[in-house]
C-alpha positions as CSV (number, residue, x, y, z in Angstrom):
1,X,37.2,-248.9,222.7
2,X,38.8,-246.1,221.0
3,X,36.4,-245.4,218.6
4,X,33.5,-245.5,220.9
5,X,35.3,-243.1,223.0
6,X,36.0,-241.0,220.4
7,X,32.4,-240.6,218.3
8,X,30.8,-239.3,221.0
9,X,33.4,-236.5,221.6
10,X,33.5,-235.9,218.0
11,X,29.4,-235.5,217.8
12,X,29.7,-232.7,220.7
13,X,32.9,-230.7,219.2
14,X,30.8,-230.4,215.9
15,X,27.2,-230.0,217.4
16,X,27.5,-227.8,220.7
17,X,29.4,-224.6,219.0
18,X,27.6,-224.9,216.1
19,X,23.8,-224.3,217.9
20,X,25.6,-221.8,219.7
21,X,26.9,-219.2,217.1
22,X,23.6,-220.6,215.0
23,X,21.1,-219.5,217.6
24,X,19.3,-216.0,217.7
25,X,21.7,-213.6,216.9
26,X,22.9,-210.8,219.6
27,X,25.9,-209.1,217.4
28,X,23.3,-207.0,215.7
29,X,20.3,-204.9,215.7
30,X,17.5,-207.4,213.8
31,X,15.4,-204.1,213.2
32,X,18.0,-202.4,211.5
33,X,18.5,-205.8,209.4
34,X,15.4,-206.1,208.7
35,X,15.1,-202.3,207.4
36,X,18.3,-203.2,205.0
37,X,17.0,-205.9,203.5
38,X,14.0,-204.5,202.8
39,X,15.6,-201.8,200.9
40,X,17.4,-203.9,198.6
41,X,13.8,-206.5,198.1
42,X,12.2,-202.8,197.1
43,X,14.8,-201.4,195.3
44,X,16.2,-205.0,193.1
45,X,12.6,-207.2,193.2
46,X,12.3,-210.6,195.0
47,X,14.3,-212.2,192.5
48,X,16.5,-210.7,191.3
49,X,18.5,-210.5,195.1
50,X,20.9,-212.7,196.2
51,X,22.0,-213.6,199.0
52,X,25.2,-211.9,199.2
53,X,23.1,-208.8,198.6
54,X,21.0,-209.1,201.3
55,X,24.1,-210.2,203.7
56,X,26.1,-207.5,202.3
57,X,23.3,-204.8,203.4
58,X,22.4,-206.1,206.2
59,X,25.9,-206.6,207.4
60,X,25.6,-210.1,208.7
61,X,27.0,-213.7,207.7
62,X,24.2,-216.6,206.0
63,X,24.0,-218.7,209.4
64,X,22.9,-215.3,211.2
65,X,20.4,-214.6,208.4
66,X,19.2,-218.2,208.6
67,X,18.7,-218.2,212.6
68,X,17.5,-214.6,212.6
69,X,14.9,-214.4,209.5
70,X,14.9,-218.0,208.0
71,X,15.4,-218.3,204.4
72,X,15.2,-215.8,201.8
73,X,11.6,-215.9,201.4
74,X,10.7,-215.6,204.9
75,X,13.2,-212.9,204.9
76,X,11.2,-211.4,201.8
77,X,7.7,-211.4,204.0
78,X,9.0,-209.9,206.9
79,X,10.5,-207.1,204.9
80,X,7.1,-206.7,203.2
81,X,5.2,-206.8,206.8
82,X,7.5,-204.1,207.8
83,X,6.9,-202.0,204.8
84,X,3.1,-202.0,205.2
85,X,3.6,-201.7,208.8
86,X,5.3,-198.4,208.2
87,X,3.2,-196.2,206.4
88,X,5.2,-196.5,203.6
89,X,2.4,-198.1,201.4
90,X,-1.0,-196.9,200.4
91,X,-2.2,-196.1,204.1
92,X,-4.6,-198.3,205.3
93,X,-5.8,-195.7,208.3
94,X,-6.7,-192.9,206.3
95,X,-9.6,-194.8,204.7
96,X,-11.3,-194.7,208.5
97,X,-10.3,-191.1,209.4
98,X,-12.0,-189.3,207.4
99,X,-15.8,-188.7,207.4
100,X,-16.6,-189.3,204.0
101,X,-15.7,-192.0,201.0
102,X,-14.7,-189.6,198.9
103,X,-12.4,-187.2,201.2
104,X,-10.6,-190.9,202.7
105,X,-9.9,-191.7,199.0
106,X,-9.0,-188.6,197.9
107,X,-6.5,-188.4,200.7
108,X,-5.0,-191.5,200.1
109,X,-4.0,-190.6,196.5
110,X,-2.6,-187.9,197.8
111,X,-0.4,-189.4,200.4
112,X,0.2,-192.2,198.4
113,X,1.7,-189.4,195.4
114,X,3.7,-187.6,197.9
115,X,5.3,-191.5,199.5
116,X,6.3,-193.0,196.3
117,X,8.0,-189.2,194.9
118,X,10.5,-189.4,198.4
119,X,14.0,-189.1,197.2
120,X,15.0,-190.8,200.5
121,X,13.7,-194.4,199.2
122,X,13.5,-196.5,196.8
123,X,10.9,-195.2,193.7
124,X,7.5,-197.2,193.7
125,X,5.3,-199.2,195.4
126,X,7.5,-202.6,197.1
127,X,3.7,-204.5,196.9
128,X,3.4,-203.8,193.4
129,X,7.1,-203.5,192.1
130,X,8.5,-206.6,194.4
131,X,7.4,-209.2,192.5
132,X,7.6,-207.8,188.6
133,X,9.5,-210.3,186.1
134,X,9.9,-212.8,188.4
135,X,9.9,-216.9,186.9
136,X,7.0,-219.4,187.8
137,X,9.3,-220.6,190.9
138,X,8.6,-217.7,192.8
139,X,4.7,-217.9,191.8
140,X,4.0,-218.4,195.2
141,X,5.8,-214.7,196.0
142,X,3.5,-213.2,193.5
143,X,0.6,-214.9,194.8
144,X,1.6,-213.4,198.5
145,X,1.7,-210.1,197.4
146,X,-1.3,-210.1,195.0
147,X,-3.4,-211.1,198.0
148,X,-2.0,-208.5,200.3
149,X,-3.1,-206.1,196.8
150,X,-6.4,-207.2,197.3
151,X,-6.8,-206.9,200.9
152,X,-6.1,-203.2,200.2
153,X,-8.8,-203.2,197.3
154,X,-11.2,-204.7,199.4
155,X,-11.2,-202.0,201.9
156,X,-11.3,-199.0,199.3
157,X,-14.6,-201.0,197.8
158,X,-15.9,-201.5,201.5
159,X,-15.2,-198.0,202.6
160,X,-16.9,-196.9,199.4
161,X,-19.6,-199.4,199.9
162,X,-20.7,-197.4,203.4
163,X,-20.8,-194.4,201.1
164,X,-23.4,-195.7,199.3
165,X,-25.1,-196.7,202.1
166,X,-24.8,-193.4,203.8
167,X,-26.3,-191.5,200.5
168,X,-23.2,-190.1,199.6
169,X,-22.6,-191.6,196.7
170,X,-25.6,-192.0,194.6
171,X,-27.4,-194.9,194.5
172,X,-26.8,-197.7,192.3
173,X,-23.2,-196.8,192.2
174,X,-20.9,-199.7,191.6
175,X,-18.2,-200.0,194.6
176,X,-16.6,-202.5,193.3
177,X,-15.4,-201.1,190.2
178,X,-14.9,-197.7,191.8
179,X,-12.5,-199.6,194.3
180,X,-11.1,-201.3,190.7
181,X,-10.7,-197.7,189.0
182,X,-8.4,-196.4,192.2
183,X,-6.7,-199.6,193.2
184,X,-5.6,-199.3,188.9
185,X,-4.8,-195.6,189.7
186,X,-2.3,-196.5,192.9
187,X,-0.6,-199.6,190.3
188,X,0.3,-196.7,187.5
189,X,1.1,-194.0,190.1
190,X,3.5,-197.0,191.1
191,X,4.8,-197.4,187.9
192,X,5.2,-193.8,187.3
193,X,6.9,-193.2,190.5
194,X,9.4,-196.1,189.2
195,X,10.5,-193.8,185.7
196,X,10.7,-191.0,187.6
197,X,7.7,-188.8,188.1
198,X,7.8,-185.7,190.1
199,X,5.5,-185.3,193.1
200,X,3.8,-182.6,191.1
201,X,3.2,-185.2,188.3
202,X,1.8,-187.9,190.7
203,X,-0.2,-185.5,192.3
204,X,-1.6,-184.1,189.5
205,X,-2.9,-187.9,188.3
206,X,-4.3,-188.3,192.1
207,X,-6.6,-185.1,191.2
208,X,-7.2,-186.3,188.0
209,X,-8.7,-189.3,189.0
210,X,-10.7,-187.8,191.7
211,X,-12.9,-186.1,188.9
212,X,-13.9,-189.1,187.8
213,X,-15.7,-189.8,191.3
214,X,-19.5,-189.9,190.9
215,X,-21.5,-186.5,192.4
């Protein structure tokens, strides 16, 4: 009788608290988490952060990351959707605003040059630095970020394609490996940014590589 009296009392002492301190945190902003880790995933690479890192920056304990975010790699993914979701990337508007091919692409080398040269962040692109020297058990982090790279490719080449097909660029002209040329463009501006290329210097390669467009 005693121990059948006693096991269920003993499943509800460990069980009950533990869903309670282990549910959706309320002790902090999840925003400003989710900013913090993001910083360290840009500024360190997928890999190479820890977990004490990201608990350390974000200034919570494991069980509130893990109720909060997941793991570390759903962590990852939400810091990535929140950098393309803050401009901080190649921007994805500017490709519809402006009234020609060339004038969106030239102005998203442009902003692009003057993001990654901010002092305020870390240097570099997070889609294309994230991910670098990382082992085959994070292949599937690499592969995640190399498709969000080619969603962006895809719209240069589609935005370049309606050029074409407008008259403004001349016919015959090869989208696709016009969209290749800038999307290779954006990857070494990234690297650049990352040893430490000036603003002038990155936006001197984003005019550079705007006299390569066809006229």
């Amino acid at each position: 009788m005693k121990s059948e009296t006693d096991a269920p009392r003993k499943v509800k002492r460990d069980t009950a608290p533990a869903a309670k301190t282990r549910g959706r945190p309320r002790s902090f902003d999840r925003e400003i988490a989710l900013e913090r880790a993001m910083q360290v995933f840009w500024r360190q690479g997928y890999e190479a952060t820890s977990l004490n890192d990201l608990t350390a920056a974000m200034g919570i304990n494991p069980p509130s990351l893990y109720a909060a975010f997941g793991d570390k790699e759903h962590l990852f993914l939400a810091a990535v959707e929140r950098y393309e979701n803050s401009g901080r990337g190649p921007a994805r508007c500017v490709l519809e605003e402006e009234p020609t091919a060339r004038a969106a692409v030239d102005r998203m080398l442009k902003e692009t040059a003057i993001e990654l040269a901010k002092t305020s962040q870390p240097k570099g692109c997070m889609l294309i630095t994230a991910a670098t020297n990382c082992s085959a058990s994070s292949a599937h982090i690499q592969a995640a970020l190399a498709e969000r790279r080619a969603e962006q490719k895809l719209r240069i080449k589609e935005r370049i394609a309606r050029g074409v097909s407008s008259g403004e660029l001349p016919r015959g002209t090869d989208a696709g490996a016009l969209a290749d040329f800038y999307t290779t463009v954006l990857t070494g501006m990234s690297m650049q940014a990352r040893d430490g290329a000036t603003r002038k210097a990155l936006l001197a390669t984003a005019e550079a590589a705007m006299r390569a467009w066809p006229e």
